[in-house]
N, C-alpha and C positions, 0 to 999 in steps of 0.2 A: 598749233595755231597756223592757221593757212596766210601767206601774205601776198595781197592783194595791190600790184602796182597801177595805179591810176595816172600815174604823171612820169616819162621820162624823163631825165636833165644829161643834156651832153651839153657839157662847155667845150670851146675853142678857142685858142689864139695862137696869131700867126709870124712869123718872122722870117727876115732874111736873111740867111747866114753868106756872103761869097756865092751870093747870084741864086742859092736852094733857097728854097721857100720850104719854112717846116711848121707845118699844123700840129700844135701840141693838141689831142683829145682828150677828156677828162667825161669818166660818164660811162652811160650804154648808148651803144649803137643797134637801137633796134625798130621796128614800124614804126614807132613815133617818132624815131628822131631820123631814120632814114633818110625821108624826103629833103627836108634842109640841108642836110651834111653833102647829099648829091650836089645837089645845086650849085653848094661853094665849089666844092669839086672841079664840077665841070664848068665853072669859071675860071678857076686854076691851073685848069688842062688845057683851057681853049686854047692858047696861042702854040705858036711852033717850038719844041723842045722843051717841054714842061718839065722844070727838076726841083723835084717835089719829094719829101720826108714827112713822114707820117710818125709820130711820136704815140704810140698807144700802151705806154708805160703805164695810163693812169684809166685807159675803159677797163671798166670793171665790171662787163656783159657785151655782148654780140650774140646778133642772130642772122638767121639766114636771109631778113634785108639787109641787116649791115653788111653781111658777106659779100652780097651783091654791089653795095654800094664801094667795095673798096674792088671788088673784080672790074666793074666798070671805070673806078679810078686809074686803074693796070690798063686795061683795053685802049681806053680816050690816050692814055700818056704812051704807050708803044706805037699805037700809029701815029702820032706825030713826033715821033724819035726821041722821045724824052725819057726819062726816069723817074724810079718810083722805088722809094724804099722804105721800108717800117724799122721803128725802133720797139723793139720791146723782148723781154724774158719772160713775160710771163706764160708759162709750161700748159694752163689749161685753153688758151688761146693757141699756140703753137701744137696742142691735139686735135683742137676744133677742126683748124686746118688741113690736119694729115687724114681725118675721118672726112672731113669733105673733097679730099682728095685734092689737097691748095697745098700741100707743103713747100711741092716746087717750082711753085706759079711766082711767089715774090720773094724778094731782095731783103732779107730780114737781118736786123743786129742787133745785140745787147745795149748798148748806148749810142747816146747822139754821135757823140766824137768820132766813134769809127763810122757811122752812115755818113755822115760827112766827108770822111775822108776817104771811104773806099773808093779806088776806082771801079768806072764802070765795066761791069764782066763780058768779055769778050760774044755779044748775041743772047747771051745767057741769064736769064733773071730769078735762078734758082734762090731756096733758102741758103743764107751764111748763119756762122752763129758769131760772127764780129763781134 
């Protein structure tokens, strides 16, 4: 049986931990739900020094909008001298990336606690596995 998605659902919500702003995702990130997801985004980014965590423990699909939409999250938060970092282990997300050729584009960790905590890497926004 073939299954046939009609509807995406990405949930969001947001928090301030110690000045980071971290968007927990719940969902897919993909052409439906892209457009939205930008938007908050690049609300998030607009100001000087965006320090932003991205919690994607719990999407559970990405595609090549989502991809875009978190690279342009990366783009908007480096030119205005900020930060950007993902929380997540999940292994087939963390391939996605290495086949797109993103492994060592972002700031990645195993859990909240250490994205919080890591300091920022010297120029450097490679993958961690914190």
């Amino acid at each position: 049986m073939t299954e046939i998605h009609t509807t995406a659902t990405l949930r969001s919500s947001e928090r301030v931990i110690a000045g980071t702003t971290v968007v927990a995702l719940s969902g897919e990130i993909d052409l439906l739900t892209a457009q939205p997801l930008s938007e908050r985004l690049d609300m998030l980014t607009a100001g000087p020094r965006p320090d932003l965590v991205l919690d994607l423990r719990s999407v559970s699909f990405i595609d090549c909008a989502g991809l875009s939409v978190l690279c342009r999250a990366r783009n908007r938060t480096a030119a205005r001298g900020g930060r950007l970092r993902f929380v997540t282990g999940n292994t087939g997300f963390l391939r996605i990336l290495r086949h797109a050729q993103l492994g060592g584009v972002f700031e990645i960790h195993a859990r909240l606690p250490n994205a919080l905590a890591a300091k920022p890497e010297s120029g450097d926004t490679s993958a961690t596995a914190g």
